[in-house]
N, C-alpha and C positions, 0 to 999 in steps of 0.2 A: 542385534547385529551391530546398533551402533555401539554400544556398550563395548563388544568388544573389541568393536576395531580399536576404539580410546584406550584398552589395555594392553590389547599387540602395540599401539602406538606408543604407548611409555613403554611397556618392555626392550623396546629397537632402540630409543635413547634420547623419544620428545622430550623435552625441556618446556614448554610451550604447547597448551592444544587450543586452536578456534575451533569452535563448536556453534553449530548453530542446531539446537538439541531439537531432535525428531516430536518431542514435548517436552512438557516440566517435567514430569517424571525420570524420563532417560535422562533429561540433560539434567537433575538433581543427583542421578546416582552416577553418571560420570564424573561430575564435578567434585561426589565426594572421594572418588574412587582417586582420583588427581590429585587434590589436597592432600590428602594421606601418604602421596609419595614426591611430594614436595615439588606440582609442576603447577604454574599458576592456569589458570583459564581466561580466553575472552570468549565470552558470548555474541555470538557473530549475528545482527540480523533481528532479532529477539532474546529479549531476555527471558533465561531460567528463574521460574517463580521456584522459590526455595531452593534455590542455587547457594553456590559459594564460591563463584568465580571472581576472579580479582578485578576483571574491568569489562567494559560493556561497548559495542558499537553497531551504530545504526544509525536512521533518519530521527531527527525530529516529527515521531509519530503524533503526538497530537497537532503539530503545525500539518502533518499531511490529514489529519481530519477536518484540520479548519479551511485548508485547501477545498478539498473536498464538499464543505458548506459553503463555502464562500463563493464555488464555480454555481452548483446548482442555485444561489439566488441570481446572481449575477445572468445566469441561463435562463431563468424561469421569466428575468425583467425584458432581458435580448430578444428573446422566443416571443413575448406576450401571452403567456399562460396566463389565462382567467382562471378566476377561484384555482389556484392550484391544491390537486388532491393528491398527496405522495406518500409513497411507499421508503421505509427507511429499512433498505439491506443492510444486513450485518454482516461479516467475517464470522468464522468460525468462533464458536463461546468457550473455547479453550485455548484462543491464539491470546494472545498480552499484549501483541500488537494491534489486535483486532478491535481490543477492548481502548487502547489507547485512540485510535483511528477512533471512536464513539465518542470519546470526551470532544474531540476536535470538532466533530461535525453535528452534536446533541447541543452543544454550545452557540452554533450559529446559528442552528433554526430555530432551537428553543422559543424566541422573540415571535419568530413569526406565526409560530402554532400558538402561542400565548396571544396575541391581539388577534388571533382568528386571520390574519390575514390567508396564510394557508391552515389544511385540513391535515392533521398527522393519521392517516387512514388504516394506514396496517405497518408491523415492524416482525417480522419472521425473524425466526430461530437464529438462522444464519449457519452459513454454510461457506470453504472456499472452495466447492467441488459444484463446478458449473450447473452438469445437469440435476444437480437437488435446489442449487438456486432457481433454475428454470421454473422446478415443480415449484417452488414456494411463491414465484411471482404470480404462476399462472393460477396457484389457490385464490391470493389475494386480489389479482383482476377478473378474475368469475365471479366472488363475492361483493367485487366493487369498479365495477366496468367503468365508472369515473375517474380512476386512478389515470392522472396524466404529467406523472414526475415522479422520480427514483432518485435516491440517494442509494447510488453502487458502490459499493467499498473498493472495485477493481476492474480491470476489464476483463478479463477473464469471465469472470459470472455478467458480466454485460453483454458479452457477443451474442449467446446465442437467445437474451433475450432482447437483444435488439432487431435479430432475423425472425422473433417470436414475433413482434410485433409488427415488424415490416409484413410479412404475413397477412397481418390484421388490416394493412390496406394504412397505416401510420405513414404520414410524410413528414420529409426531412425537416428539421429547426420546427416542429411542433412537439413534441416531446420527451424535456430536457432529462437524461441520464447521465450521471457522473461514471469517472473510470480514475484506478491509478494503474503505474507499473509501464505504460509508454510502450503499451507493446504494438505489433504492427497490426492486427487486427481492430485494439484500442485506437491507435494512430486513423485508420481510413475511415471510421466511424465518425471519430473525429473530422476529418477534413469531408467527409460525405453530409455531415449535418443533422448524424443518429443519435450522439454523442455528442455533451457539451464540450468536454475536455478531457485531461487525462494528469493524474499525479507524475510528473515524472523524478526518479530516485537512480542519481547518475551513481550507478554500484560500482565502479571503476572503483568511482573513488572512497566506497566505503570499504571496499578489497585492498585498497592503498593503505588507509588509515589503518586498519587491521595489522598488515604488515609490517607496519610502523611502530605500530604497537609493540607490536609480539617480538619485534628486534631489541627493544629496549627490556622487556622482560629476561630478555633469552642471555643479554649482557648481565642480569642484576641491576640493572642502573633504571630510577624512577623516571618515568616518564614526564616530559615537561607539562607544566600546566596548559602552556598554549597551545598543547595537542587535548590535554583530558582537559577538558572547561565545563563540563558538565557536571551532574550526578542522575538517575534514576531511581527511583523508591520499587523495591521490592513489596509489592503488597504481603507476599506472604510472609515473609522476615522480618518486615519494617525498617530492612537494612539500606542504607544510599550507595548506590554504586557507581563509585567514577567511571563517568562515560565521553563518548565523541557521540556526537548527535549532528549530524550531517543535516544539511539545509535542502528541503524538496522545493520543487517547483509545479506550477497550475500552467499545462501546456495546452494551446488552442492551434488556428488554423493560423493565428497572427504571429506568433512567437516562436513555432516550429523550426523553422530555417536557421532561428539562432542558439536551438538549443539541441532537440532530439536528435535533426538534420547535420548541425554543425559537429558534434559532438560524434559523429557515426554509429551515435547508439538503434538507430533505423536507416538504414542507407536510402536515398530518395530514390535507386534505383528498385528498390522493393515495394516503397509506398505507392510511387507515381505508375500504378499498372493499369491495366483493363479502365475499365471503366473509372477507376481513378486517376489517371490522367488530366484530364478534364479537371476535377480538384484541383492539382497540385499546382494546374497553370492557372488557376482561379486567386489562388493565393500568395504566388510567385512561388512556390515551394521547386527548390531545385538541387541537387547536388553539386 
């Protein structure tokens, strides 16, 4: 389907297609299919592994995997986890962002699983479809009931093992879980004490960049450096692709108000509910 919408779309008179491909594969055959009739691509979000698109935009995914290791040590020191024994989730094994997000956060713990200070206890398949993340944690906490810290690649596959656990009789700021994507369930985990933090990836502005992009394509005229600063390595190709690589951020209960809050990417009128309340005036969180 996506295939063909990219070819109704050039037949109508695209000049320009962003694409953020369903996978490598779709998004390798549209891109060839593009090429072929002289419209350039960006790859929106993820990049196409064996692509041929002309430029590339997104976060600085392995800076959101170092994010991501950097919260859970920082959590596991805050919390006072003894002997920390964790579980490292992965993202799905055919995202490229997934694999990126692994370089970021394999990097920060590395050190610590190497002097023993933490245990690397189990690392499942990975998944971004919540309830097979659930099974996969609840495999590795029946085989290892000591497990007391996750590296989450998202909140999405965090929530409902965070209400897994809550279940288990688990209290708050005893066992540290990472989350990216600043969503509102991620958010109240977050400021509830389920959840160390959360990546957040202000996509306004990677929708802008994109825009901007795709304006200078659509003229013919090369885009400026000081918009394309980057490049990307296409593992499959080996090809470098000038990209815009947008700067993520490590959001907490301290920092909320000037970022997720400010920004109205979470309105405080949605976080600050029920029983969250009480949070939000714990930490001055307010709209």
């Amino acid at each position: 389907t996506q295939y063909s919408d990219a070819q109704s779309d050039i037949t109508k008179g695209a000049t320009v297609l962003i694409v953020d491909g369903l996978d490598s594969g779709v998004g390798a055959k549209i891109e060839s299919y593009a090429k072929s009739h002289g419209v350039p691509v960006i790859d929106y979000d993820r990049l196409t592994l064996g692509g041929s698109r002309k430029y590339y935009v997104s976060f600085d995914n392995v800076q959101v995997g170092t994010l991501l290791g950097n919260g859970l040590v920082s959590c596991i020191a805050a919390w006072k986890v003894s002997k920390p024994q964790v579980v490292v989730m992965k993202g799905a094994p055919t995202d490229n962002n997934a694999t990126l997000f692994a370089q970021g956060y394999e990097a920060v713990l590395k050190p610590h699983f190497s002097d023993g200070s933490y245990k690397d206890v189990a690392n499942p398949a990975g998944t971004w479809d919540p309830p097979t993340a659930l099974t996969e944690f609840q495999a590795a906490f029946t085989a290892h009931p000591n497990i007391n810290s996750v590296l989450m690649p998202n909140d999405e596959n965090g929530a409902p093992i965070i209400h897994y656990l809550q279940g288990k009789g688990i209290k708050a700021q005893t066992f540290p879980i990472t989350g990216q994507d600043a969503t509102l369930t991620g958010l109240q985990n977050v400021i509830s004490g389920y959840q160390c933090g959360t990546v957040y990836k202000p996509i306004y502005l990677e929708a802008q960049a994109s825009v901007a992009l795709a304006m200078y394509l659509r003229a013919g005229v090369t885009p400026p450096a000081a918009l394309v600063s980057r490049t990307s390595k296409d593992v499959n190709t080996g090809a470098n692709v000038p990209s815009i690589l947008l700067k993520p951020e490590w959001v907490t209960p301290q920092n909320m108000n000037a970022t997720v809050i400010k920004d109205n990417f979470v309105p405080a009128s949605q976080l600050c509910t029920g029983s969250f309340k009480a949070d939000c005036t714990k930490y001055g969180i307010s709209g």
